[in-house]
C-alpha positions as CSV (number, residue, x, y, z in Angstrom):
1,X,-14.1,36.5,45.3
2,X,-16.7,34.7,43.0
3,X,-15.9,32.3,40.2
4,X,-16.4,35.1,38.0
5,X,-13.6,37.9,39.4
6,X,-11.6,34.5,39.8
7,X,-11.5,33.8,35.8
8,X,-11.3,37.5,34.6
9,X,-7.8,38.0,37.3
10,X,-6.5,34.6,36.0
11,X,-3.4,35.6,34.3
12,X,-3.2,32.0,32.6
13,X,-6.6,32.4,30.9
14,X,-9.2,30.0,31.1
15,X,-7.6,27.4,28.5
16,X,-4.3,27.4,30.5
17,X,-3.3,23.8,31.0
18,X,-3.2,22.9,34.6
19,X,-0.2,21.2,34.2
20,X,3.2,22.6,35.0
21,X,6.0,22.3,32.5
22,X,9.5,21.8,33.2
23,X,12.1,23.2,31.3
24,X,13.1,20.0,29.5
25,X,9.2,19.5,29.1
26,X,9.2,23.2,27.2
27,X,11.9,21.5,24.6
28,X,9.3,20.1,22.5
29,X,8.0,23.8,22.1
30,X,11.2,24.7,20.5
31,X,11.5,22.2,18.8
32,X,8.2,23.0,17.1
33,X,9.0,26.4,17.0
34,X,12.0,25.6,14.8
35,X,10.2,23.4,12.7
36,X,7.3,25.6,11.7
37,X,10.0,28.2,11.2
38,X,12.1,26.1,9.0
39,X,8.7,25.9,7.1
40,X,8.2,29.0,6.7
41,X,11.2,30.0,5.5
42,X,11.4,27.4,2.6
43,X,7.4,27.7,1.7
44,X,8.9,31.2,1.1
45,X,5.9,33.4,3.3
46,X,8.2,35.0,5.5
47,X,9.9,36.7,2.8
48,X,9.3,40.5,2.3
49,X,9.1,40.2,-1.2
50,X,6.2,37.4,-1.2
51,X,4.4,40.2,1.2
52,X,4.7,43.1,-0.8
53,X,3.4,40.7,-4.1
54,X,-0.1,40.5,-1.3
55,X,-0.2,43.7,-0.2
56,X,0.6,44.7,-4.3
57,X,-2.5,42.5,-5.5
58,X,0.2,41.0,-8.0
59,X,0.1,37.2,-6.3
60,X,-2.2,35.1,-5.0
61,X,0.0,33.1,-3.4
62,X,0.0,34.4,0.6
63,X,-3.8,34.8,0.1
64,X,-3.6,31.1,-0.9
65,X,-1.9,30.5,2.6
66,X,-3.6,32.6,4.6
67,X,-7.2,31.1,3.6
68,X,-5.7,27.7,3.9
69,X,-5.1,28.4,7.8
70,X,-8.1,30.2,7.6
71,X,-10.3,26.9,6.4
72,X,-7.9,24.4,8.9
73,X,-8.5,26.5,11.8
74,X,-12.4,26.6,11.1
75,X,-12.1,22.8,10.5
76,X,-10.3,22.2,13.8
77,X,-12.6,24.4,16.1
78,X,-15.8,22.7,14.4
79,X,-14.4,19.4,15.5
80,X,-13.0,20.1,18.7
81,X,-16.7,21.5,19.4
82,X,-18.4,18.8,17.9
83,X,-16.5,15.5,19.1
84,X,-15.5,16.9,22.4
85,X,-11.8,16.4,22.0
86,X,-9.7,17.1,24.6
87,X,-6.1,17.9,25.3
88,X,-2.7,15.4,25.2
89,X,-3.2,15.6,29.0
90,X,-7.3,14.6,28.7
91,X,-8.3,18.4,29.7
92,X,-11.3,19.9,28.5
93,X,-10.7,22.8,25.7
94,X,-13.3,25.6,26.2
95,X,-13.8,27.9,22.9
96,X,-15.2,31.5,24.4
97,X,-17.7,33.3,22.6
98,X,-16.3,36.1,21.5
99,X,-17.4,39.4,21.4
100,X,-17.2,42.1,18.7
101,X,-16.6,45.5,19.6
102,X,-14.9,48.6,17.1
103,X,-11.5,48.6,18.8
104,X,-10.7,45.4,16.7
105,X,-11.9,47.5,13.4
106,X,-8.7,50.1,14.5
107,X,-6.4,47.0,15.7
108,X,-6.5,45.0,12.6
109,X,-6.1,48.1,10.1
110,X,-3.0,49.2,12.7
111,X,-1.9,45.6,12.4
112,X,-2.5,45.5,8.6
113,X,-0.6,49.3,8.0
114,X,2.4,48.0,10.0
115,X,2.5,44.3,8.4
116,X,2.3,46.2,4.7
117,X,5.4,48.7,5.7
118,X,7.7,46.1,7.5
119,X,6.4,43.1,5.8
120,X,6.8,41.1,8.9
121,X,4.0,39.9,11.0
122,X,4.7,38.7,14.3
123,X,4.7,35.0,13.4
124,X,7.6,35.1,12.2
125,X,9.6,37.4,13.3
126,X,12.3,35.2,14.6
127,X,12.4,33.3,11.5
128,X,13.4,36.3,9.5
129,X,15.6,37.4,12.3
130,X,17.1,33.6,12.0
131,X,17.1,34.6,8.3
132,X,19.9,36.9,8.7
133,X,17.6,39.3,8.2
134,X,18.2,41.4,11.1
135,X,16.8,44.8,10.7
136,X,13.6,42.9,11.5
137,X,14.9,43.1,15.2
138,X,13.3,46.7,14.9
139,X,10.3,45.6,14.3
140,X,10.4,43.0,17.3
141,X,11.1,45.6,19.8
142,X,8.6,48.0,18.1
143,X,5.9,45.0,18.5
144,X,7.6,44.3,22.1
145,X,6.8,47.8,23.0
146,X,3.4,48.5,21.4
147,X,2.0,45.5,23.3
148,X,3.8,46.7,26.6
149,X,2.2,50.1,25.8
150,X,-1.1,48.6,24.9
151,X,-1.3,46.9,27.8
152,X,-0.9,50.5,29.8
153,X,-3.4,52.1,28.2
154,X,-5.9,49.0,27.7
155,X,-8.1,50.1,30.7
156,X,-8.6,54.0,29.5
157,X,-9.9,53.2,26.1
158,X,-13.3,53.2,25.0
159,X,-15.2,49.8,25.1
């Protein structure tokens, strides 16, 4: 097998960290996890009224957010690129070009129809589920199952 075939079967993807996590190691991911979700529900952009407000053109507010993680994550990539800056564990980060191709036309507009009539995203799912807010946990298996499907079908559609 070439180093080509190699990266296109590894299932980690080319940014995987080499390292191996333990399962105390993974706390720190909760603990993020619960954090950022914490955040999100008292910055308010979880809630399915501050989505509707968007999707309604009657607030600027999640537009607000949304560029603002727009603008860090340019910020971020443009100085990981340009100063070289690796990982906690002093690993190289590798930024693929990426390719366009119309499939992500159809995928966003799917993504944005859905997002509009649940007014959850997948980010924060559980945060809304944590909410009390439990008939989201239809929309997490309905995301659940259109990636498991996606994933069936990925290699019939058209490129």
């Amino acid at each position: 097998m070439n180093h080509l075939e190699n990266k296109n079967t590894d299932s980690e993807g080319i940014n995987a960290s080499q390292q191996k996590e333990s399962v105390s190691g993974n706390l720190k991911y909760l603990i993020v996890g619960i954090f950022f979700g914490v955040v999100f529900v008292k910055a308010e952009i979880i809630s399915w009224f501050r989505i509707q407000e968007m999707f309604n053109l009657e607030s600027f507010f999640m537009y607000g957010v949304i560029g603002s993680a727009v603008a860090v994550g340019m910020i971020s990539v443009f100085l990981i690129k340009k100063l070289n800056i690796k990982t906690l564990d002093g690993e190289k980060i590798e930024i693929q070009p990426k390719t366009f191709n119309k499939g992500q036309i159809y995928g966003g507009l799917l993504f944005g129809f859905g997002w509009a009539i649940t007014g959850a995203c997948p980010g924060p799912l559980f945060a809304q589920i944590g909410t009390g807010a439990t008939v989201i946990v239809v929309t997490l298996i309905s995301a659940i199952a259109g990636t498991w499907f996606y994933g069936l079908i990925k290699d019939k559609l058209p490129h």
